[in-house]
C-alpha positions in Angstrom: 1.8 2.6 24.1 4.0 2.8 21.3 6.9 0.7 21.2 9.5 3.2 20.7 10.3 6.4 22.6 11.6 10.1 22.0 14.5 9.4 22.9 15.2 6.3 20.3 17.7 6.4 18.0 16.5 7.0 14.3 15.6 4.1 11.5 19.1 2.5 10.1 17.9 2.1 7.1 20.7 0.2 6.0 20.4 -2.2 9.0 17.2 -2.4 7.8 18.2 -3.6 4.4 21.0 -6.4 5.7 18.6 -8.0 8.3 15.6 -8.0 5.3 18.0 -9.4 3.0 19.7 -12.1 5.5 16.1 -13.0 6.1 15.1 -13.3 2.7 17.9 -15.6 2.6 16.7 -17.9 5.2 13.9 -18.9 2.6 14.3 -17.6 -0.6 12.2 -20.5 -2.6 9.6 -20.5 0.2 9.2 -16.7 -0.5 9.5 -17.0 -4.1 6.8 -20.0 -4.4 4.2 -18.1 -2.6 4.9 -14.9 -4.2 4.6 -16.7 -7.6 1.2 -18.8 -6.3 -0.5 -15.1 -5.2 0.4 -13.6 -8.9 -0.7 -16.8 -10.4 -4.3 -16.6 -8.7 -4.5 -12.3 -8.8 -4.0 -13.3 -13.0 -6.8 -15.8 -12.9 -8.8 -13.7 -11.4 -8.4 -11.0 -13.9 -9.0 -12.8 -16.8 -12.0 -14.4 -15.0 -13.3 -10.8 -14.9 -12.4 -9.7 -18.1 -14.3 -12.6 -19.5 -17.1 -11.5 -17.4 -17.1 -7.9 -18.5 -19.9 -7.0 -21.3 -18.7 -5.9 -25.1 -18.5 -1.5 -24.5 -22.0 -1.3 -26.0 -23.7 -3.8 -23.7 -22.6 -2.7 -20.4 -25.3 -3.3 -17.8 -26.2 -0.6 -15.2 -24.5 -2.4 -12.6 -22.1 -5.0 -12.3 -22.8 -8.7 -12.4 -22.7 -10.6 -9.3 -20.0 -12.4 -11.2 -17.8 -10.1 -11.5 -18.4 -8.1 -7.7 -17.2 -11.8 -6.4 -14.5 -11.9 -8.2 -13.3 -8.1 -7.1 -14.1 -9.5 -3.6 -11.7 -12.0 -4.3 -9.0 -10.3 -5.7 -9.0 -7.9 -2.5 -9.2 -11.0 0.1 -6.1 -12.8 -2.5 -4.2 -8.9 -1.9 -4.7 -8.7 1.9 -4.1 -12.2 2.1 -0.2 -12.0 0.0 0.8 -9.2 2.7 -0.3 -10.9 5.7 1.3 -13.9 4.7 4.4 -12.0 3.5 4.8 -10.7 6.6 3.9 -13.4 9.0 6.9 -15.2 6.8 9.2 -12.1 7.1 8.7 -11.8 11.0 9.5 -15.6 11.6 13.0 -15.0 9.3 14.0 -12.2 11.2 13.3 -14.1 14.5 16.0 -16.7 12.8 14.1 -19.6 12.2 12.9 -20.5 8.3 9.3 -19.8 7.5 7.4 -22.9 6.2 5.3 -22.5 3.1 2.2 -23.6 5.1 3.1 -20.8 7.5 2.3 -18.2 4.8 -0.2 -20.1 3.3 -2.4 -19.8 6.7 -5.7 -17.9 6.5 -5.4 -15.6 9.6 -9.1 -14.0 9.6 -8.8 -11.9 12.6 -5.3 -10.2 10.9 -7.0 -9.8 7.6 -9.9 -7.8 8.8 -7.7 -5.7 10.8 -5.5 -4.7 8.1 -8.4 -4.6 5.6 -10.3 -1.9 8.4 -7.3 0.0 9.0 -7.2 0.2 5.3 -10.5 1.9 4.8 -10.3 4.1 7.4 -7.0 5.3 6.0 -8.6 6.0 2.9 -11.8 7.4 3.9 -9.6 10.0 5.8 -7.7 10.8 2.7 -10.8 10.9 0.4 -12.4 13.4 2.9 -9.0 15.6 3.0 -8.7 15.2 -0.8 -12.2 16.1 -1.7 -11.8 20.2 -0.9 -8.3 20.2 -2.7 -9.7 18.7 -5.5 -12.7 21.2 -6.0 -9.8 23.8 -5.7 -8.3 22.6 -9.0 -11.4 22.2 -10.5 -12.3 25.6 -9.8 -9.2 26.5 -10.7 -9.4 25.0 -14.4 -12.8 25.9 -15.1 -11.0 29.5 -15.0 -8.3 28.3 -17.4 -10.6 26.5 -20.1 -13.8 26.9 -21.5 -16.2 24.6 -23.6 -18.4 25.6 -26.1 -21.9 23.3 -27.3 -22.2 23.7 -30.9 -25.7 23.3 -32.0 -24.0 20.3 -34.4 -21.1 18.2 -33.6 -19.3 17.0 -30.2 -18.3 19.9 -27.7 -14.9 21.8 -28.1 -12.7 22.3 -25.4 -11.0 26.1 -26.3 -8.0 26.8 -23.8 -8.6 30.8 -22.6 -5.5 32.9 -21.5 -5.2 31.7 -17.9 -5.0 34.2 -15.2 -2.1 34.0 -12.8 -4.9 33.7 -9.9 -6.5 30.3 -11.3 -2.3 28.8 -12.2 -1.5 29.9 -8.6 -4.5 27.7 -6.9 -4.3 24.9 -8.9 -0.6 24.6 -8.4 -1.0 25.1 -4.8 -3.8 22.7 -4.7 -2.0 20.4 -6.6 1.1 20.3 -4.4 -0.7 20.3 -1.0 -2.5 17.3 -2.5 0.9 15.2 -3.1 1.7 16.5 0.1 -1.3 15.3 1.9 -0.7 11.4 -0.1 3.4 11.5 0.5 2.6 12.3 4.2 0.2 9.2 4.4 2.3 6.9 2.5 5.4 7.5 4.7 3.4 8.1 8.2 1.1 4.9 7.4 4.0 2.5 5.9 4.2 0.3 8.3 0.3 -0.3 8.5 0.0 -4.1 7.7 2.6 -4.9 10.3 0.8 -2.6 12.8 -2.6 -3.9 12.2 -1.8 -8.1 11.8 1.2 -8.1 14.6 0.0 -6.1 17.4 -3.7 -6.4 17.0 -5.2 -3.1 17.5 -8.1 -1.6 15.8 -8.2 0.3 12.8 -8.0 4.1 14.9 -5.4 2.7 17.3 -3.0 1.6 14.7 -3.3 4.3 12.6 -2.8 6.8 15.8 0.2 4.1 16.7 1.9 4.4 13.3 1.0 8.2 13.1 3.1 9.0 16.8 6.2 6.3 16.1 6.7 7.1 12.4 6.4 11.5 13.0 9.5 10.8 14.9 11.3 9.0 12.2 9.6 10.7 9.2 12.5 11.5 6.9 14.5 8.1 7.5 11.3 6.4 6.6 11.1 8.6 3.8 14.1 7.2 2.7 12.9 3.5 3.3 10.2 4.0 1.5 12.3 5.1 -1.5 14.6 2.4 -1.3 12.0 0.1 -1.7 10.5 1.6 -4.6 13.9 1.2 -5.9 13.8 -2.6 -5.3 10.6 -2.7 -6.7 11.7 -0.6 -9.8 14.4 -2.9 -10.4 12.0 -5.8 -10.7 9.8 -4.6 -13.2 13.1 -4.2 -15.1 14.2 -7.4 -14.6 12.1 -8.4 -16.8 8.6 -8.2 -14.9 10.2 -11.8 -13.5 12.7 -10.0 -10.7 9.3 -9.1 -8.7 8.9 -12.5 -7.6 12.3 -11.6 -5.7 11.9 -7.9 -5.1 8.2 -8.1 -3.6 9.1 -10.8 -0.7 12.5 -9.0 -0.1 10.6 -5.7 0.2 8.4 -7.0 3.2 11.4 -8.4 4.9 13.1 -5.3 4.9 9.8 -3.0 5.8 9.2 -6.1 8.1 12.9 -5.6 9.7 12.7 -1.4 9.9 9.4 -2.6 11.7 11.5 -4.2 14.5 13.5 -1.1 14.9 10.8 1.4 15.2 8.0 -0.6 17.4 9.8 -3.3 18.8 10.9 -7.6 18.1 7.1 -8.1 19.7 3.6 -7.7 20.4 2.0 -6.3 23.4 2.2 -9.6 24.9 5.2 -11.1 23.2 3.7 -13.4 20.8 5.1 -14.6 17.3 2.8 -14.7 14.2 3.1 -18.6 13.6 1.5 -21.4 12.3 
């Protein structure tokens, strides 16, 4: 059962903020060092692959086992970082001062969990996006048409579009941001669902799906606060996101602990 009930009060979303930032606080170089260690490996790993990758007119059929290891290793480096993160955030919030070895710790069990409630999430968005996509492309084969000269590359002549075809690709195109602002906001607190309380992929995206409905527009304004924070980092010079990424998961960490609870199902804390 979720941890919260109808009758909570709604997300304070700057409590939120305060108790991320305070624990933030509690180990800002510990944070900081493994955020910079995670974006130090994720750019080795891309430069590994761009080394790997064929000049444009040699491209092979299919990727190189190289390359496919290291894409599996930049995913297991990206679920890694957020489990970490927020095994680190929970322990700061608890009031003690996460260790470096405590986010460095491979937890296997809480990476596949996040990594299948992940793909489930997506598969269920591919299968809702895939109709609304054929909409607008129905919708701008009305508004556009190509001709095949006998010589020379095809030319793409724009035709006076009816108000019909403008109608369904704008309505196709807004249910579609709908459909991916609904996710982001119902499934936001997905990582600490799945590597926390350790349920399976349908049970915490049904358990984040029943809590978060209740909350929707404060966690609406969560998440916009911390694209804010992220914002701010990138203009900080790209450098401010070694700051802005670990303070982000203490604070989604600490809106968390509002919404489902301070524990797990049978009270246990996510240390080393």
């Amino acid at each position: 059962m979720p941890a919260s009930s109808p009758s909570a009060p709604p997300l304070d979303v700057g409590a939120a903020l305060r108790d991320g930032w305070a624990a933030f606080q509690r180990a800002p170089w510990v944070f900081i060092a493994f955020t910079l260690l995670v974006s130090a490996l994720g750019l080795s790993l891309s430069a590994l692959e761009l080394a790997l990758t064929p000049a444009p007119g040699d491209l092979p059929a299919l990727p190189s086992p190289a390359r496919v290891l290291c894409q599996l290793a930049s995913l297991a480096l990206s679920l890694w970082a957020v489990v970490g993160l927020v095994r680190g955030a929970w322990i700061a919030l608890e009031g003690h001062r996460p260790r470096f070895g405590e986010l460095l710790r491979w937890d296997g069990p809480a990476i596949v969990r996040v990594l299948l409630a992940t793909l489930l999430l997506s598969l269920i968005l591919t299968v809702v996006a895939l109709p609304l996509l054929g909409l607008m492309a129905v919708a701008l084969a009305q508004m556009v048409q190509i001709d095949f000269p006998l010589s020379g590359s095809p030319i793409l002549r724009a035709l006076s579009p009816s108000p019909g075809g403008i109608l369904l690709f704008v309505l196709a195109w807004l249910t579609l941001l709908a459909v991916l602002l609904y996710a982001q906001v119902n499934q936001h607190f997905l990582v600490q669902l799945a590597s926390l309380r350790g349920r399976g992929a349908v049970g915490t995206l049904a358990e984040g799906r029943a809590v978060v409905d209740r909350h929707w527009w404060p966690v609406l304004g969560l998440v916009a606060l911390e694209s804010v924070l992220i914002l701010a980092g990138i203009l900080a010079l790209v450098v401010g996101l070694f700051v802005a990424v670990p303070v982000v998961a203490c604070v989604s960490t600490a809106a968390y602990r509002q919404l489902f609870g301070p524990a797990g199902p049978a009270g246990e804390l996510p240390s080393a």
